[in-house]
N, C-alpha and C positions, 0 to 999 in steps of 0.2 A: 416517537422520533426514531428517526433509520441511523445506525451506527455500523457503519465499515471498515474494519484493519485492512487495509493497503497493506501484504508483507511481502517476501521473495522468498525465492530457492536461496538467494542469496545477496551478496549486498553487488552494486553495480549491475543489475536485471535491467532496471528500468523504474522501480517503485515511483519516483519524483512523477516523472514523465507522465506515469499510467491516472497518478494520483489525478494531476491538472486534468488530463483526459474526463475523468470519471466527473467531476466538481462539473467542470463545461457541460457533458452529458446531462448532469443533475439542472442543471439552470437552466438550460435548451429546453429542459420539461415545464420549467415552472417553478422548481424548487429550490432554496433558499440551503446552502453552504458555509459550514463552515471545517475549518483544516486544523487538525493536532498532531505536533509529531513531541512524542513524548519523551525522546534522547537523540541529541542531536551531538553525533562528534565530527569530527576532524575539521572544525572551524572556530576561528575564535571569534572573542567576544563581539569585534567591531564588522564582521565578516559578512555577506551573505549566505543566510542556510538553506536548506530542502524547501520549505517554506516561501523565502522571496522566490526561487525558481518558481516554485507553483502561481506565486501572484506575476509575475512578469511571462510564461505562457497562456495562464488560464486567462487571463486581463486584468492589469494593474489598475483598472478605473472603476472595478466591479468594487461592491461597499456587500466584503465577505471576512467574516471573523476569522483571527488566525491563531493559534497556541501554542507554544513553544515550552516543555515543562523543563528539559536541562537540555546544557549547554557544556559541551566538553571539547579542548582543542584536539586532542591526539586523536586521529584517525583510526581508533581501535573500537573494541565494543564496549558498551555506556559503561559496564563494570570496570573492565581493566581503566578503560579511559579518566572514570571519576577518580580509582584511587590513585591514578600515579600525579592525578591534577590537583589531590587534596581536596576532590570537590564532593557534595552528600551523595550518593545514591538518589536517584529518582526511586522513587515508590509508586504504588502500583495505586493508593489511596489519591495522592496529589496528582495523579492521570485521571482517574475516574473523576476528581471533583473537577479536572479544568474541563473536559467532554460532558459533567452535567451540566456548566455554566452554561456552554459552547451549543447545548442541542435545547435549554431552553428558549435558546431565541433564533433554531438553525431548524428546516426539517430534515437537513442530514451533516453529519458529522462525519469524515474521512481518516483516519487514523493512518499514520504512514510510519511504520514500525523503522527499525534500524537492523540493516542485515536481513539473516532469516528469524524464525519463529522460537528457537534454540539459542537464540543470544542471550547472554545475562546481563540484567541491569544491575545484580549487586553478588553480593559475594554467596546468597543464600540459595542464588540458582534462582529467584527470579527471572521468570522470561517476557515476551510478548504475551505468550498463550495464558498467562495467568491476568494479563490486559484484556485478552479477547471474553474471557471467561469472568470476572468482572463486571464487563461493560455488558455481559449477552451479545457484544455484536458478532455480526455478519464477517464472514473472510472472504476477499479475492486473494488469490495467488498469483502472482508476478514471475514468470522465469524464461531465461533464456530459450531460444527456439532451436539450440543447436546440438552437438556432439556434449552427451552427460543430463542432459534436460529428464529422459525419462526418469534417471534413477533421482536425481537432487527433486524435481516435482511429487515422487512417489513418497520419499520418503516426509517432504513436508506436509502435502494431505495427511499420509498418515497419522502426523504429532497433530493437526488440528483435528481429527475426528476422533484420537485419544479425549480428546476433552468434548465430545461430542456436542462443536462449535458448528455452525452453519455455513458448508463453503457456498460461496453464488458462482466459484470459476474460474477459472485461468486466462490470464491474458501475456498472451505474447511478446514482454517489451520492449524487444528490439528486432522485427518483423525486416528482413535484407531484403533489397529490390531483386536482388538474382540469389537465392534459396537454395544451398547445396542440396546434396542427399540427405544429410543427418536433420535438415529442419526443414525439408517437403516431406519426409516419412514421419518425422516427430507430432507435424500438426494433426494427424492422423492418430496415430500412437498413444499419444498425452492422454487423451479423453478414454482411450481403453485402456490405459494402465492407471488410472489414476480414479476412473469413474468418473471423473469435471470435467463437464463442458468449456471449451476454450470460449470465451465470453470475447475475445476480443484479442486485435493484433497492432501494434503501436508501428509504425515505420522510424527504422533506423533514420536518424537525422531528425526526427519529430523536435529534440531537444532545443535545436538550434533557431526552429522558425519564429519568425514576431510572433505577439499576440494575436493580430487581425487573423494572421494566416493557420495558426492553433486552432482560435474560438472556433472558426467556420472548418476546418476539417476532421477534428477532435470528435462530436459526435457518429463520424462515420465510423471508428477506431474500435466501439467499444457499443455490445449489444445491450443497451437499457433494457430489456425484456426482461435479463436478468436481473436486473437492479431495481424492483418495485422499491416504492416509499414504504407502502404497506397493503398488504403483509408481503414477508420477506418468504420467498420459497428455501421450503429447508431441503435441503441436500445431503444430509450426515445417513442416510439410510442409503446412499446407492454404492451399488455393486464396488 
């Protein structure tokens, strides 16, 4: 089974967006979906999170497993967030068991990290990457298309082929209808500074559309070529 961390350069990229994106892609093939996001802050208890956005674009009527391992209100990251909530640490063991639950009855599992790849979930300097590395899965990369993209996407490639993880690519999450300089040379740029293929470009406003109008444009957004079921092409070897 296909396991994929959804992460960013940074938090507000586009992760949500690109996530529903990718799960649509997945099911447009054939393939059966399910979504984890394993630290959710800055929402409370009664709220909706990362999560419902995903089911209210991708299609609230699809029958797609979803997991949610912590829940924190403070809009900070999982660590700071749990301790000033009093709440546990998420562990990296209670992500891996809800994603085995989750993938024996899904052919692909989405993981949608919190922030970038460098965030901590606990005070010990857990991050995502000890998630990615864990689970064996697959990385897409999520970041901005604008002024700062090259250096924030270099250096997050970089921390995931420290752990010599699997990137499948970069996708663009918020893709502007009129494209200054700094993100019509960027889309160019990315793929030679970074060696990943830009896999795909989400359009700014994607967030806002119903379902119907998501499901049917969403596969255009994002190249499934890169996203076999199996086998997954490994990428940790390019330049």
């Amino acid at each position: 089974m296909t396991v994929i961390v959804v992460t960013g350069t940074s938090t507000d990229v586009g992760k949500t967006v690109v996530t529903a994106a990718v799960a649509v892609g997945y099911e447009r093939a054939g393939a059966s979906v399910a979504v984890c996001k394993p630290a959710q802050t800055g929402v409370a208890a009664d709220e909706d999170g990362d999560l419902a956005v995903v089911a209210r674009l991708s299609d609230p009527q699809r029958r797609r497993e979803y997991r949610e391992c912590a829940r924190y209100p403070d809009p900070l990251a999982p660590s700071v967030a749990a301790r000033r909530s009093g709440l546990a640490f998420v562990t990296v063991a209670e992500i891996v068991d809800a994603v085995d639950d989750l993938r024996s009855r899904s052919d692909v599992v989405l993981v949608e990290g919190a922030g970038g790849v460098a965030v901590p979930f606990d005070d010990v300097g857990t991050t995502l990457l000890d998630v990615v590395t864990a689970l064996t899965a697959s990385v897409v990369v999520v970041t901005h298309p604008g002024l700062g993209a090259l250096n924030h996407a270099a250096l997050t490639v970089g921390a995931v082929r420290q752990r010599d993880s699997c990137l499948l690519g970069l996708v663009l999450g918020s893709w502007p209808d009129a494209p200054d300089l700094a993100a019509a040379t960027n889309r160019t740029e990315l793929p030679a500074v970074t060696g990943v293929p830009i896999i795909g470009a989400v359009p700014c406003g994607a967030g806002t559309l119903d379902a119907a109008m998501f499901v049917d444009r969403a596969p255009d957004w994002i190249d499934r070529s890169f996203l076999p079921l199996d086998p997954t092409p490994d990428l940790r070897s390019a330049p």
